[in-house]
C-alpha positions, 0 to 999 in steps of 0.5 A: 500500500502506498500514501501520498500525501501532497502539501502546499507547503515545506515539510516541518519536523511535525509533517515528518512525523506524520508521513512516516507514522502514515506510512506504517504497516496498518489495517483497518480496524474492522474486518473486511472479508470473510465470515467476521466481515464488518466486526471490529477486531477488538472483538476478538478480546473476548469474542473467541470465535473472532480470536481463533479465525485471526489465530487460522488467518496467521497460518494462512499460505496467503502471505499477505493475510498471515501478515495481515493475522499476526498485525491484529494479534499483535494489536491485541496483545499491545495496544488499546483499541483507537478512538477516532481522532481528527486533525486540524491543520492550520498555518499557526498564525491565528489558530494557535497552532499545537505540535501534534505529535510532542518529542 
């Protein structure tokens, strides 16, 4: 998967940033095909018939979806489940603008 991410203007530290977190391995937090489709993979905290189908997609011959498996019981194992977040970007001028991602 590729981003491209198009600006009008110099890359600052921030916009680095947030280039190379956009251009981590991600998947969509809902699953997208299969019998689970449209599930939330935090489902499968305590949904265990959503856990062992991630745990077969992880022994799939398919490389992309054991790769895809190993992310969301990585995932699991790692990290809270993510609330939506929205961006605001502005010239800082005015708006008071905020380092979005601090060192």
């Amino acid at each position: 998967m590729q981003i491209f991410i198009w600006y009008r203007r110099p890359f600052s530290t921030c916009d680095n940033r947030l280039a190379a977190y956009a251009g981590e391995e991600w998947y969509p937090s809902r699953i997208a095909f299969g019998k689970h489709k449209g599930k939330s993979v935090w489902e499968a905290r305590e949904n265990r018939e959503l856990r062992e189908w991630l745990e077969w997609l992880v022994r799939s011959s398919n490389a992309r979806s054991a790769r895809m498996g190993r992310w969301y019981l990585r995932q699991l194992e790692t990290a809270e489940p993510e609330a939506a977040c929205v961006a605001i970007w502005g010239t800082g001028e005015a708006s008071g603008e905020a380092d979005a991602f601090p060192s």
